[in-house]
Residue frames as a rotation matrix with the C-alpha (Angstrom) as fourth column:
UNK 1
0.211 -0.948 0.238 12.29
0.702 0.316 0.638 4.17
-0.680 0.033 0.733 46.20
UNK 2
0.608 -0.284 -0.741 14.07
-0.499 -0.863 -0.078 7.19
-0.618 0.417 -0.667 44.34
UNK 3
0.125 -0.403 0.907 15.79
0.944 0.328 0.016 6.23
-0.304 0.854 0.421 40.99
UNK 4
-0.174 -0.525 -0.833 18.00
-0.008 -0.845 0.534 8.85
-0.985 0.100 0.142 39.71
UNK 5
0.093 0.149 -0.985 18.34
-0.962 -0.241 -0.127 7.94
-0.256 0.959 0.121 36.59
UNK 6
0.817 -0.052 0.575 19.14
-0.050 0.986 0.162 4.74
-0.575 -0.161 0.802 34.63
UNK 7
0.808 -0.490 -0.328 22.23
-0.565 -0.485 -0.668 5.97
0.168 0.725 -0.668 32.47
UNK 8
0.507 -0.712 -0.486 25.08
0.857 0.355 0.374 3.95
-0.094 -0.606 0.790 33.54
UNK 9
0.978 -0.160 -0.135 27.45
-0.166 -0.985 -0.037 6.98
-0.128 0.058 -0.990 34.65
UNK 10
0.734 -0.317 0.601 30.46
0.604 -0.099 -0.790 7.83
0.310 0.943 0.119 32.58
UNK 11
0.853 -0.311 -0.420 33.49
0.114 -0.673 0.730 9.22
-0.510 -0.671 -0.539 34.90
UNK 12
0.634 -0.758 -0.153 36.73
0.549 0.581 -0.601 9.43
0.544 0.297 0.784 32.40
UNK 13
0.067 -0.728 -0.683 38.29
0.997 0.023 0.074 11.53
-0.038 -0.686 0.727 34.96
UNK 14
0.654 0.145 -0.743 39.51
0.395 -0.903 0.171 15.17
-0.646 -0.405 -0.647 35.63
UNK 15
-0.085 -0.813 -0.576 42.65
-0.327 -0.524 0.787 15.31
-0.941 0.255 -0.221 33.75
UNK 16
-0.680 0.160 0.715 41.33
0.720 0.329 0.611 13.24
-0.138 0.931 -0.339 30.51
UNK 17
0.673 0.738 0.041 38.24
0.690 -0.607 -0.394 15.71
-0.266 0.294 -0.918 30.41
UNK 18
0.541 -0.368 -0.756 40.50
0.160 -0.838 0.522 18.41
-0.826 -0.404 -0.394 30.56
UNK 19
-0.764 -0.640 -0.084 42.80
-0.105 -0.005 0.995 17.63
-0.637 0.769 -0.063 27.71
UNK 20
-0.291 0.773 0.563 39.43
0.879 0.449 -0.162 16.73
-0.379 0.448 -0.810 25.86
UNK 21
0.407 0.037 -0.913 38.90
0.835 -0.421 0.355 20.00
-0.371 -0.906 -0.202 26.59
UNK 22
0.314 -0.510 -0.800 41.59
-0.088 -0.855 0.511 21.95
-0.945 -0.090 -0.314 25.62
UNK 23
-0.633 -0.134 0.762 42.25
0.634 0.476 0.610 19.55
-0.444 0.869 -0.217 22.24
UNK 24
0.011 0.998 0.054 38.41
0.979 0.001 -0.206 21.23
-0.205 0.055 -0.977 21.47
UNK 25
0.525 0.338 -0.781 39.14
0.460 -0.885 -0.073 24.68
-0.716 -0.321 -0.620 22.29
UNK 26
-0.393 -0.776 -0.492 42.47
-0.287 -0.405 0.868 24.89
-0.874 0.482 -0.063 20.37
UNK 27
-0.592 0.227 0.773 40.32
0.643 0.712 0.283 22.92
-0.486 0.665 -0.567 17.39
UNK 28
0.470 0.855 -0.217 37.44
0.829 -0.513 -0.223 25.72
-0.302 -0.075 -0.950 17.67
UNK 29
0.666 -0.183 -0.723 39.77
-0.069 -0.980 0.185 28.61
-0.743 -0.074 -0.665 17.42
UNK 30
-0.796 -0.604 0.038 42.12
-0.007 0.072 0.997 27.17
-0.605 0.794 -0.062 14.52
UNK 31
-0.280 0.793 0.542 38.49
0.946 0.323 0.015 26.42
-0.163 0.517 -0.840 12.67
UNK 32
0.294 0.667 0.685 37.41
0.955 -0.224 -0.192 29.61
0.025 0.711 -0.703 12.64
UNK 33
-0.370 -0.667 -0.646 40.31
0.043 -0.707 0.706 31.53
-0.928 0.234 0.290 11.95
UNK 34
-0.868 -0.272 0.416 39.52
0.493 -0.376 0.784 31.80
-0.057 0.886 0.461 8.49
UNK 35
0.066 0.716 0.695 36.77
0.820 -0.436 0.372 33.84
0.569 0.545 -0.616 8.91
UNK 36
-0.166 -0.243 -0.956 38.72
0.729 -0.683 0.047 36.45
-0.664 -0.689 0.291 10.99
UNK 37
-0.915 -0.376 -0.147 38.44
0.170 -0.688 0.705 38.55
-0.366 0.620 0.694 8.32
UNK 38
-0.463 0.843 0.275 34.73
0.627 0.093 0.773 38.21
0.626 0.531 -0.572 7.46
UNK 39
-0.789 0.542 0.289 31.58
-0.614 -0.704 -0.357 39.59
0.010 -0.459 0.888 8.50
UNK 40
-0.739 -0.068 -0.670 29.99
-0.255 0.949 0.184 37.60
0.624 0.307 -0.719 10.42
UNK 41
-0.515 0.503 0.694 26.68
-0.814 -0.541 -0.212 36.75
0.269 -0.674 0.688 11.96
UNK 42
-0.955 0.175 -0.239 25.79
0.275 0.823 -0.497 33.96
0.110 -0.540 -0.834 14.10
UNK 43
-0.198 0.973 -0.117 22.05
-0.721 -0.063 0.690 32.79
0.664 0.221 0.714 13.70
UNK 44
-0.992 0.030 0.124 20.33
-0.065 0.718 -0.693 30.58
-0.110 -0.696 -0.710 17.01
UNK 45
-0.147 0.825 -0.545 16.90
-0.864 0.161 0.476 29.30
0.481 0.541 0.690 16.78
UNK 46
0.045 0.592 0.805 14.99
-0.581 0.671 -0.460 26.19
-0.812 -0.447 0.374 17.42
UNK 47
-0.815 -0.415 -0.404 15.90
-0.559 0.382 0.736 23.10
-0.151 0.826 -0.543 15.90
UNK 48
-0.737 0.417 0.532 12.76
0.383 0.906 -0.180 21.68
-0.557 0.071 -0.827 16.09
UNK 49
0.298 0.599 -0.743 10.67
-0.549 -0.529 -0.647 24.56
-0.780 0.601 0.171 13.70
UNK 50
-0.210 -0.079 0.974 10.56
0.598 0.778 0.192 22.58
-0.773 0.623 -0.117 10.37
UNK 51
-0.944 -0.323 0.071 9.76
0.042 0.097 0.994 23.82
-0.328 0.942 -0.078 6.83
UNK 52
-0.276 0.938 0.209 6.98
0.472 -0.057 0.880 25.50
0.837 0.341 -0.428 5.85
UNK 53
0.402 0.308 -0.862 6.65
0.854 -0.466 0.232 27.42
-0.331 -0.829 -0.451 8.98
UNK 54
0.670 -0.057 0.741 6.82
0.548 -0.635 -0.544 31.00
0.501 0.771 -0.394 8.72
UNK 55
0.543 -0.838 -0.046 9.47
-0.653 -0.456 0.605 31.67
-0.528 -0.299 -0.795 11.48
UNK 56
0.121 -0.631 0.766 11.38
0.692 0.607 0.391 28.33
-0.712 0.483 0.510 9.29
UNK 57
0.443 0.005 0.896 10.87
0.891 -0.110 -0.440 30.58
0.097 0.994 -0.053 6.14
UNK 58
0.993 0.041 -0.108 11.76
0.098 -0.803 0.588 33.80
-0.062 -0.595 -0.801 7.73
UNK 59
0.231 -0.972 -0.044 15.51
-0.547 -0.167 0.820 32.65
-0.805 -0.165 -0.570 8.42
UNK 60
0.555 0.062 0.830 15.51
0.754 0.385 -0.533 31.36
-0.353 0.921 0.167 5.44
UNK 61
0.626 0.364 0.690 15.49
0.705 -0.643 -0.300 34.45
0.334 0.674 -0.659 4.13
UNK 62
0.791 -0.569 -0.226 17.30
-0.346 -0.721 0.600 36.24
-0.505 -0.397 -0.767 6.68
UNK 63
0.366 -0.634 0.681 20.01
0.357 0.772 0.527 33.53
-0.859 0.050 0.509 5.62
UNK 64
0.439 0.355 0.826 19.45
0.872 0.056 -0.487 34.70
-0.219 0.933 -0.285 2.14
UNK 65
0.722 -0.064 0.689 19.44
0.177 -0.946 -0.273 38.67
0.669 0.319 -0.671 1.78
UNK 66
0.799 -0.601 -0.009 22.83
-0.206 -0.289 0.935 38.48
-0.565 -0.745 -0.355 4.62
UNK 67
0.575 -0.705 0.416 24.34
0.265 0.641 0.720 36.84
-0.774 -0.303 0.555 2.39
UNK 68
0.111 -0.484 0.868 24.36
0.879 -0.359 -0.313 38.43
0.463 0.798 0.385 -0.81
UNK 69
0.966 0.179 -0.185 24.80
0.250 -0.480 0.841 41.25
0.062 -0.859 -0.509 1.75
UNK 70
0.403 -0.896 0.184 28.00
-0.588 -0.408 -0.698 40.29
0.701 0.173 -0.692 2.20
UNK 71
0.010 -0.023 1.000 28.10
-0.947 0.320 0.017 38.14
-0.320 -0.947 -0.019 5.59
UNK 72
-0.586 0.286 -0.759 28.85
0.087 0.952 0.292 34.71
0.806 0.105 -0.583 6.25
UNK 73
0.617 0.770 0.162 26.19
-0.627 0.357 0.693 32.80
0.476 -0.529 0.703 8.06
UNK 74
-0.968 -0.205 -0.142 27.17
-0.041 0.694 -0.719 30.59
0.246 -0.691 -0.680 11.32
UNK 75
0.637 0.729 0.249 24.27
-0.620 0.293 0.728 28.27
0.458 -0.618 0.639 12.84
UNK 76
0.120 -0.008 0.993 24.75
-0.792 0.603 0.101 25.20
-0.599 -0.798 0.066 14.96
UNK 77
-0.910 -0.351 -0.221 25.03
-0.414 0.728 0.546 23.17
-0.031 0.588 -0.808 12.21
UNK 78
-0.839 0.492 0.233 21.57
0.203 0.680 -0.704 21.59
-0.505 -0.543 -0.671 13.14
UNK 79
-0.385 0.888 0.252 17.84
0.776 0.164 0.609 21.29
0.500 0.430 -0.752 11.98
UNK 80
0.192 0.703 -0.685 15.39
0.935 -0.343 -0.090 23.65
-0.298 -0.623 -0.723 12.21
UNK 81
0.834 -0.281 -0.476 16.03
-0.047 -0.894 0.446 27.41
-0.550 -0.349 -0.758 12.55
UNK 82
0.289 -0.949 -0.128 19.52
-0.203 -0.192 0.960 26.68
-0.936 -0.251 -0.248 11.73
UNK 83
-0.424 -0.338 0.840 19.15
0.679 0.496 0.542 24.73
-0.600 0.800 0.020 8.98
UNK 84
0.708 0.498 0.501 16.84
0.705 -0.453 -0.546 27.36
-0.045 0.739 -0.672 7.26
UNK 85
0.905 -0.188 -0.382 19.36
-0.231 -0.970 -0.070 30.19
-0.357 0.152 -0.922 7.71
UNK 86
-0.408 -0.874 -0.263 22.28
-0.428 -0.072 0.901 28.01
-0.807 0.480 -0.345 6.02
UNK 87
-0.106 0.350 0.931 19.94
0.868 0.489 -0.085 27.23
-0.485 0.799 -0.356 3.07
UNK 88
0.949 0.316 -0.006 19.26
0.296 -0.893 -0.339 30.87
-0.113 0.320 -0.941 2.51
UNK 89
0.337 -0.938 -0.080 22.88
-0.408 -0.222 0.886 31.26
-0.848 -0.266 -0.458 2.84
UNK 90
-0.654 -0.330 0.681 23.81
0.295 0.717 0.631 28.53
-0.697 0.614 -0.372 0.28
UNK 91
0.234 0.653 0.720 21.04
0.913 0.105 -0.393 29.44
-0.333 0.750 -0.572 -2.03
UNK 92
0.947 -0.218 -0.238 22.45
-0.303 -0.855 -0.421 33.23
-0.111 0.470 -0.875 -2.38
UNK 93
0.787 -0.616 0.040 25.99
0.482 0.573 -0.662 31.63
0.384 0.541 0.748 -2.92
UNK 94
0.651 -0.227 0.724 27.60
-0.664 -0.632 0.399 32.39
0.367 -0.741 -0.562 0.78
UNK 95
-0.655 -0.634 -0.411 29.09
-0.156 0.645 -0.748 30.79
0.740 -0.426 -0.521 3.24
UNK 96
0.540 0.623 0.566 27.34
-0.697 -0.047 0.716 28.67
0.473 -0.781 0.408 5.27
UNK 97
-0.377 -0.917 -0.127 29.08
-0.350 0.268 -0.898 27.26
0.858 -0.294 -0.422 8.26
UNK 98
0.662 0.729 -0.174 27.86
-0.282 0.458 0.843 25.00
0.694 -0.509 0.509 11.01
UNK 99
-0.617 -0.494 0.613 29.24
-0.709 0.009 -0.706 24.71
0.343 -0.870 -0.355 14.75
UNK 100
-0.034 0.423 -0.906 28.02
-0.058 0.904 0.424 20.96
0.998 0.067 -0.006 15.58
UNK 101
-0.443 -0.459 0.770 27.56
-0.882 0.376 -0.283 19.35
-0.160 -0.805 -0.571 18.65
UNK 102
-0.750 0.053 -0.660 27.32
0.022 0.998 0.056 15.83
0.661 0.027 -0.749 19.33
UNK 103
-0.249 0.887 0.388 23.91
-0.967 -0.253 -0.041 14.70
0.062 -0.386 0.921 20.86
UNK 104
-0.978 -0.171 -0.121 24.26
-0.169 0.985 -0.022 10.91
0.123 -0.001 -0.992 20.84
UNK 105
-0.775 0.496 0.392 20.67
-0.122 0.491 -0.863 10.42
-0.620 -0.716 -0.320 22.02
UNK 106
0.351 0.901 -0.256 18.97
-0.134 -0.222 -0.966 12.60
-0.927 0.374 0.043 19.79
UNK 107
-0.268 -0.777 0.569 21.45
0.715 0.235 0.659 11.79
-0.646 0.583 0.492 16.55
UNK 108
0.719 0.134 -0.682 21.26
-0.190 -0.906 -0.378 15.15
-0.668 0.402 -0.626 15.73
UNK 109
0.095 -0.599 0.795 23.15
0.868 0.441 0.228 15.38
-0.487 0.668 0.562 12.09
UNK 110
-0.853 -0.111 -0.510 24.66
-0.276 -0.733 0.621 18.92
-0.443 0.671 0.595 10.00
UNK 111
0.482 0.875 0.051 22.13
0.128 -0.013 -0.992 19.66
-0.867 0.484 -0.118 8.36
UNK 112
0.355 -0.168 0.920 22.18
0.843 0.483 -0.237 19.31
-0.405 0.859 0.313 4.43
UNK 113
0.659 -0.026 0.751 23.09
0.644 -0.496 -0.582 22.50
0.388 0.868 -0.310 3.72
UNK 114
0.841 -0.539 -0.041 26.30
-0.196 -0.375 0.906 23.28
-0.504 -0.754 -0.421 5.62
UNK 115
0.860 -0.413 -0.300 29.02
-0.330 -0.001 -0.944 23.73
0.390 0.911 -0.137 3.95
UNK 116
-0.068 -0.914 -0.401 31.79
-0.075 0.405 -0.911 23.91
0.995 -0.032 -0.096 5.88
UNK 117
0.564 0.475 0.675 31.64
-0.716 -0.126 0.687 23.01
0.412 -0.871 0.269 9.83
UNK 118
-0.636 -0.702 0.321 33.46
-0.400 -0.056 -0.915 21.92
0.660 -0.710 -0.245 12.85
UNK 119
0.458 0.795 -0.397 31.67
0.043 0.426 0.903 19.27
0.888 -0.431 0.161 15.37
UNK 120
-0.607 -0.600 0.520 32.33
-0.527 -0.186 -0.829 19.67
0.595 -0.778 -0.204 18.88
UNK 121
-0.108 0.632 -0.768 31.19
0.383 0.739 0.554 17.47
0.917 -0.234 -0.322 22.07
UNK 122
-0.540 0.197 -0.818 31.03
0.587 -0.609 -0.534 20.50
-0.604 -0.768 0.213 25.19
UNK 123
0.703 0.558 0.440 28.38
0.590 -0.804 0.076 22.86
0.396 0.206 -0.895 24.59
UNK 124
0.745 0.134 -0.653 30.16
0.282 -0.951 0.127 25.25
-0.604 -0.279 -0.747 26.35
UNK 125
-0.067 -0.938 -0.340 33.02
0.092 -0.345 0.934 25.28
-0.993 0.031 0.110 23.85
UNK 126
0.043 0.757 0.652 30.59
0.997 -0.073 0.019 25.21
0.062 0.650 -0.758 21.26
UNK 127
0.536 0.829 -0.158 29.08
0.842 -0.511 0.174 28.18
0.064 -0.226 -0.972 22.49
UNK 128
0.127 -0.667 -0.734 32.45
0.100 -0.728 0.679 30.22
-0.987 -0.159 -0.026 23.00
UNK 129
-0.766 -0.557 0.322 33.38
0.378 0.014 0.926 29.80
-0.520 0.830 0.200 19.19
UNK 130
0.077 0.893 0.443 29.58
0.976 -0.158 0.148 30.84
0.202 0.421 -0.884 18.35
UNK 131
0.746 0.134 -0.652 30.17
0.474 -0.795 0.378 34.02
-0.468 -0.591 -0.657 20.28
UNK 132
0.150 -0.987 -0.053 33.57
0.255 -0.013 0.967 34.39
-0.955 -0.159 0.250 19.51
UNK 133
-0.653 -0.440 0.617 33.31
0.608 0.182 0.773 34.05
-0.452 0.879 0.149 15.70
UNK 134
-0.154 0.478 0.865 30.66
0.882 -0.328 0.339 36.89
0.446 0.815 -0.371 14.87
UNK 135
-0.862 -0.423 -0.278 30.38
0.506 -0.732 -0.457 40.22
-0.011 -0.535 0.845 14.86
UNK 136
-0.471 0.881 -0.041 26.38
-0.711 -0.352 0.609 40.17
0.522 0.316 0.792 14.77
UNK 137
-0.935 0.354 -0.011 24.39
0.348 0.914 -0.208 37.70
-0.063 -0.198 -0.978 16.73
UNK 138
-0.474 0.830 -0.294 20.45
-0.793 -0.258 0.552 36.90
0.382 0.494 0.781 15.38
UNK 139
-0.935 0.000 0.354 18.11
-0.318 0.437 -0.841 35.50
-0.155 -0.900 -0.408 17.21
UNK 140
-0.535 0.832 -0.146 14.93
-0.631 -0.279 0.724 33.65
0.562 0.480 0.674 16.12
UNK 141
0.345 0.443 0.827 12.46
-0.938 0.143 0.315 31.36
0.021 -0.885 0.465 18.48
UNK 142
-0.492 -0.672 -0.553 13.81
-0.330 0.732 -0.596 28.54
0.806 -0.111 -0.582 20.37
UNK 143
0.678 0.389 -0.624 13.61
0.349 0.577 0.739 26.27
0.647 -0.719 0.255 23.42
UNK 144
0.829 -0.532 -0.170 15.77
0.285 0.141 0.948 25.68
-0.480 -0.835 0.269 26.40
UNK 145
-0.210 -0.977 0.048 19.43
0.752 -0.130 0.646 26.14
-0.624 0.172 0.762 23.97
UNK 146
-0.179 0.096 0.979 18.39
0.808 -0.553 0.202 29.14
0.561 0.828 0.021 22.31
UNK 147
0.573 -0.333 0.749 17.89
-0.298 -0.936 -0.188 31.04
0.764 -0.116 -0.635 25.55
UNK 148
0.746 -0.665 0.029 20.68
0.641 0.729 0.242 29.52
-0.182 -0.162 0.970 26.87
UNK 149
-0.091 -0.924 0.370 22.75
0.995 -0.068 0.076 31.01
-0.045 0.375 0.926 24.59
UNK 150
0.224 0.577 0.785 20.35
0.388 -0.792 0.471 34.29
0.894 0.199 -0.401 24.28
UNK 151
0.971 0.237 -0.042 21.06
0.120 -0.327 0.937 34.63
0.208 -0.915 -0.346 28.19
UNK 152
0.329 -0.833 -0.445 24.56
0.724 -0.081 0.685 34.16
-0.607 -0.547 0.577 28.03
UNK 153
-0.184 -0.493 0.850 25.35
0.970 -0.229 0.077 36.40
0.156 0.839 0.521 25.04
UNK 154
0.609 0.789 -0.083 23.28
0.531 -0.327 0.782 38.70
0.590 -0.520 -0.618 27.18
UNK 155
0.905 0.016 -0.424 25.05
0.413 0.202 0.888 38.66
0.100 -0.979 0.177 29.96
UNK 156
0.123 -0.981 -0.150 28.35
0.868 0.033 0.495 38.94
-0.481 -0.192 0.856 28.42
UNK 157
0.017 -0.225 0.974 27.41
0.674 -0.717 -0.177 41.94
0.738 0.660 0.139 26.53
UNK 158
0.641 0.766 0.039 26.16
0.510 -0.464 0.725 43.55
0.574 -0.445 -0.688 29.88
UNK 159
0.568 -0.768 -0.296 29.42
0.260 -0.174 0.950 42.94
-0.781 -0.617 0.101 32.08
UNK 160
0.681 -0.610 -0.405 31.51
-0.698 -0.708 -0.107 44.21
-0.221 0.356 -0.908 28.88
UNK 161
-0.047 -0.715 0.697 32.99
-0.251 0.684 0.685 41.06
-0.967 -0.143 -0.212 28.25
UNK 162
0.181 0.357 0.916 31.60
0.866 0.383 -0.320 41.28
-0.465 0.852 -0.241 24.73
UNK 163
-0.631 0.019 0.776 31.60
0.528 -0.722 0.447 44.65
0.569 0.691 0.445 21.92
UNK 164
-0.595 0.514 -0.618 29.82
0.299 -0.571 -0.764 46.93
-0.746 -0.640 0.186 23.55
UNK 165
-0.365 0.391 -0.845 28.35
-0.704 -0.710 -0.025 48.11
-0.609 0.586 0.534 20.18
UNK 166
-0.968 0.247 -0.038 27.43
0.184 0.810 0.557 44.19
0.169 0.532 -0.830 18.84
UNK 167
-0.085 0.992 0.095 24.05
-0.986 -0.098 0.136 44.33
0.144 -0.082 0.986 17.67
UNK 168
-0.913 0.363 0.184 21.79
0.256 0.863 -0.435 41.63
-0.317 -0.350 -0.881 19.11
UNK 169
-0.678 0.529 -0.510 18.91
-0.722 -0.348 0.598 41.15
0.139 0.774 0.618 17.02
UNK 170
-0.721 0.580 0.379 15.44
0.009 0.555 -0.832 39.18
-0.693 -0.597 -0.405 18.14
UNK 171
-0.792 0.550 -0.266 13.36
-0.583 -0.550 0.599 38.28
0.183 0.629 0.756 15.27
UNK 172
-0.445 0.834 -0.326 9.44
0.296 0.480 0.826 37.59
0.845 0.271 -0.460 15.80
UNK 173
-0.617 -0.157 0.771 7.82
-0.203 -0.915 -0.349 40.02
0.760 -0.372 0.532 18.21
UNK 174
0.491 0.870 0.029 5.28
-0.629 0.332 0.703 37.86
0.602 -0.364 0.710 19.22
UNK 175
0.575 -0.196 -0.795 7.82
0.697 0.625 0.350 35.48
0.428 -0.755 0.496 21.27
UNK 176
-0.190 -0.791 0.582 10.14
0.506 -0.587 -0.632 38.12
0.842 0.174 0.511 22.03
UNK 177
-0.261 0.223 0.939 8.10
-0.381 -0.918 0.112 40.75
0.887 -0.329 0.325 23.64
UNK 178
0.668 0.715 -0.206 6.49
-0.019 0.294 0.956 38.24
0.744 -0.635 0.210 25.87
UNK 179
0.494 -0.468 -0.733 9.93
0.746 0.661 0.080 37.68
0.447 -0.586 0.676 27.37
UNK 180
-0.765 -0.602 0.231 11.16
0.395 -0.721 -0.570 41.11
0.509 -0.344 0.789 27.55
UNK 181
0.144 0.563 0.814 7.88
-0.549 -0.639 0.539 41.95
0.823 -0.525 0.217 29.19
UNK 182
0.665 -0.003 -0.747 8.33
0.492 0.754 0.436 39.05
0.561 -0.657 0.503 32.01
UNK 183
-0.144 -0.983 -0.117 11.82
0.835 -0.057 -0.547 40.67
0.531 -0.176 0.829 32.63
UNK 184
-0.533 0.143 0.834 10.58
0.002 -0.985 0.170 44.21
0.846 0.092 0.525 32.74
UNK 185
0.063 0.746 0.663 8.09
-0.619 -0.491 0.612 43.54
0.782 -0.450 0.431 34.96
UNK 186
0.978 0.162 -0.134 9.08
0.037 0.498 0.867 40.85
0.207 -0.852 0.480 37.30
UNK 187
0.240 -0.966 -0.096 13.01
0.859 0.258 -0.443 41.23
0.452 0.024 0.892 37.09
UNK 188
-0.753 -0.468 0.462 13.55
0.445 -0.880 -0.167 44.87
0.485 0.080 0.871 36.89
UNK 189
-0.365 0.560 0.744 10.72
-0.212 -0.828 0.519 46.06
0.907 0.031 0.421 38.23
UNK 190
0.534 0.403 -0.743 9.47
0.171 0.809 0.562 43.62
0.828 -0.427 0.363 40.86
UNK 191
0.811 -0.506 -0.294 12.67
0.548 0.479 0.686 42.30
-0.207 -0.717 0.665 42.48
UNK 192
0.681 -0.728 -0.081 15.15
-0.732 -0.672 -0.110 45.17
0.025 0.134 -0.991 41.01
UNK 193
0.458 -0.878 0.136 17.32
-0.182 0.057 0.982 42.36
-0.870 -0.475 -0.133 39.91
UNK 194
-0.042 -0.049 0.998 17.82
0.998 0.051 0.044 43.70
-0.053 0.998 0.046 36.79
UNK 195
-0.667 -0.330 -0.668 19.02
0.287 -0.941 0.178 47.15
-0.687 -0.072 0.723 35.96
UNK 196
0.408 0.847 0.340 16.29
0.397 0.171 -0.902 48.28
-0.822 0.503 -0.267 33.34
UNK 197
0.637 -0.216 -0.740 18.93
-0.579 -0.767 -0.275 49.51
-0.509 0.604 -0.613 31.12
UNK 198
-0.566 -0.749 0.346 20.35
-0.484 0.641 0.596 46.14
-0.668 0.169 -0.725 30.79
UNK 199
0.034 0.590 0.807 16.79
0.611 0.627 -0.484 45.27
-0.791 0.509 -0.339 28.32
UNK 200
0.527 -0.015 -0.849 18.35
-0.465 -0.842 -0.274 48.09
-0.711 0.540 -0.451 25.92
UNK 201
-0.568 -0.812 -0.132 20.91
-0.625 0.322 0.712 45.80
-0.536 0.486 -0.690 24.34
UNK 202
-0.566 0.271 0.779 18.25
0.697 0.662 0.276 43.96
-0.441 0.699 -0.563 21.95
UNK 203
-0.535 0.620 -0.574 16.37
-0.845 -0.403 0.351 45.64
-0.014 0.673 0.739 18.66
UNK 204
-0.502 0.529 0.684 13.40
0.430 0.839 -0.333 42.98
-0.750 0.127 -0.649 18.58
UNK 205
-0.346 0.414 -0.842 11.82
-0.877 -0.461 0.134 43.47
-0.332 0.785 0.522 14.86
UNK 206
0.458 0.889 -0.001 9.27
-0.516 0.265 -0.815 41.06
-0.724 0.373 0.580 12.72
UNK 207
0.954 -0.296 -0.040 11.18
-0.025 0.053 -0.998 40.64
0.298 0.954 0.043 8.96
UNK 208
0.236 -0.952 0.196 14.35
0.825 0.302 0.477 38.85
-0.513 0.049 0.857 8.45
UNK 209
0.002 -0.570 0.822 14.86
0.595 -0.660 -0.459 42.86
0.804 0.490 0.338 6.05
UNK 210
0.948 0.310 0.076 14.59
0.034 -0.334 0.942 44.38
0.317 -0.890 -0.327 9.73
UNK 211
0.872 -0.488 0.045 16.79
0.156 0.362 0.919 42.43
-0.465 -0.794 0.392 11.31
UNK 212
0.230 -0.625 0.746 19.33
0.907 -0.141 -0.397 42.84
0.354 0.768 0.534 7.74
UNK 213
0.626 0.050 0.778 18.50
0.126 -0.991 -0.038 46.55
0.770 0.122 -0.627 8.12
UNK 214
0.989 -0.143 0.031 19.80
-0.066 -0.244 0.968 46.84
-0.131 -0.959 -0.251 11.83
UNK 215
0.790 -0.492 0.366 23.41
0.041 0.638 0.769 44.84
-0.611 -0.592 0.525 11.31
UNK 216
0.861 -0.288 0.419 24.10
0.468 0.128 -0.874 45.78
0.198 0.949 0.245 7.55
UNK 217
0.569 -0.656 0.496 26.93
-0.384 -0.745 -0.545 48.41
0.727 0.119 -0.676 8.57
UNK 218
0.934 -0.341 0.105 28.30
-0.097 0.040 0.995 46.53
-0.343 -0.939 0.004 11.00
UNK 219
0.255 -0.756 -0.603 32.51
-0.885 0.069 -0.460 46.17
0.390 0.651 -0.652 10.43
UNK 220
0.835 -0.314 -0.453 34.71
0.168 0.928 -0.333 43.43
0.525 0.202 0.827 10.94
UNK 221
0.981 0.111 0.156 36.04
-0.131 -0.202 0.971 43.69
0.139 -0.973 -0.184 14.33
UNK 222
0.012 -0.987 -0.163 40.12
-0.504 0.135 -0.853 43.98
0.864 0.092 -0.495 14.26
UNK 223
0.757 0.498 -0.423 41.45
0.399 0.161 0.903 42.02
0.518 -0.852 -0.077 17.13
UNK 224
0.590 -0.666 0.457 43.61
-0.784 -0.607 0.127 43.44
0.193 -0.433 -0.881 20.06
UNK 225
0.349 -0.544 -0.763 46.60
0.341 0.832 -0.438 41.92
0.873 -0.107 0.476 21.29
UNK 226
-0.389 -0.238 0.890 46.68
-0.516 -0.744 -0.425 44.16
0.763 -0.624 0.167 24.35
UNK 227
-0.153 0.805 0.573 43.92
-0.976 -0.034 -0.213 41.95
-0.152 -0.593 0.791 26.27
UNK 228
-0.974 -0.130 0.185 43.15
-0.156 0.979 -0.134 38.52
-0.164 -0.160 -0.974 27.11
């Protein structure tokens, strides 16, 4: 006997999602107006690295030396990864800012050292305001929602739906490389379905003063009103 699942399933409809939806999006994009004007760099990661690890201590730091930098910090709002790079944030007397999602199962909770932050129940509308709100995105190891977001941020830089000139930054070489070599050699090389100029758009480096070094000049992206 097959057993899907045992969840009882949850239908509130097409047109209630929808407004759910749009309520969310217009919430996401009034939230982080006020940092249209910043310089900003969105940090993703694994929430499940802890303290006292040295990729935890790492974004720490990165968190840290961005901030007296000049940059606010954006995570997920979440443990781990995230939480270390809005302590390092908070501890150089930044902004740290946290893009939530609900997780009922796992009762995922802001971490303690968000300051100001915005909870949201779609990942993908999550994931647009993460994108959306920085002109830097840092990467540090993760799971399944780190490349997730690593693939779409990807993706959208490839087809031009993003800056061409946003740095994307990968820090710890040891998980990194393994994945840009997979690509390289079974994507692009293999099955040619991958252009091999599309694994140019990341700087993978070691040190959270690397990854500083790479992004420090970035500006603070006017927007257009020419363009949807």
């Amino acid at each position: 006997m097959l057993i899907l699942n045992s969840y009882p399933y949850c239908d509130p409809g097409d047109e209630a999602r929808l407004e759910k939806m749009k309520k969310e999006l217009k919430a996401g994009f009034e939230f982080i107006k006020k940092f249209k004007e910043d310089r900003v760099i969105t940090v993703f990661g694994s929430s499940k690295i802890k303290e006292g690890n040295p990729i935890y201590e790492e974004a720490r730091k990165f968190g840290y030396l961005a901030s007296k930098a000049g940059f606010t910090i954006v995570t997920g709002g979440g443990p781990g990864i995230m939480e270390a790079a809005n302590r390092g944030a908070l501890e150089a007397g930044g902004k740290s800012v946290g893009l939530c999602i609900e997780i009922p199962d796992l009762q995922e909770k802001a971490n303690p050292y968000v300051k100001d932050k915005i909870t949201f129940h779609y990942f993908f509308v999550r994931k647009v305001m993460l994108a959306h709100v920085a002109q830097a995105y840092v990467y540090f190891p993760g799971g399944f929602g780190t490349l997730d977001e690593f693939f779409e941020i990807s993706n959208l830089v490839v087809t031009k739906k993003l800056h061409k000139d946003v740095p994307i930054v990968l820090v710890d070489q040891d998980y990194w490389l393994s994945l840009r070599s997979w690509l390289d050699r079974v994507l692009a090389d293999r099955f040619k379905t991958l252009y091999e100029k599309s694994l140019r758009i990341w700087k993978i480096v070691d040190k959270a003063e690397e990854a500083l070094e790479i992004i420090k000049e970035v500006p603070v992206y006017l927007p257009r009103h020419d363009c949807v």
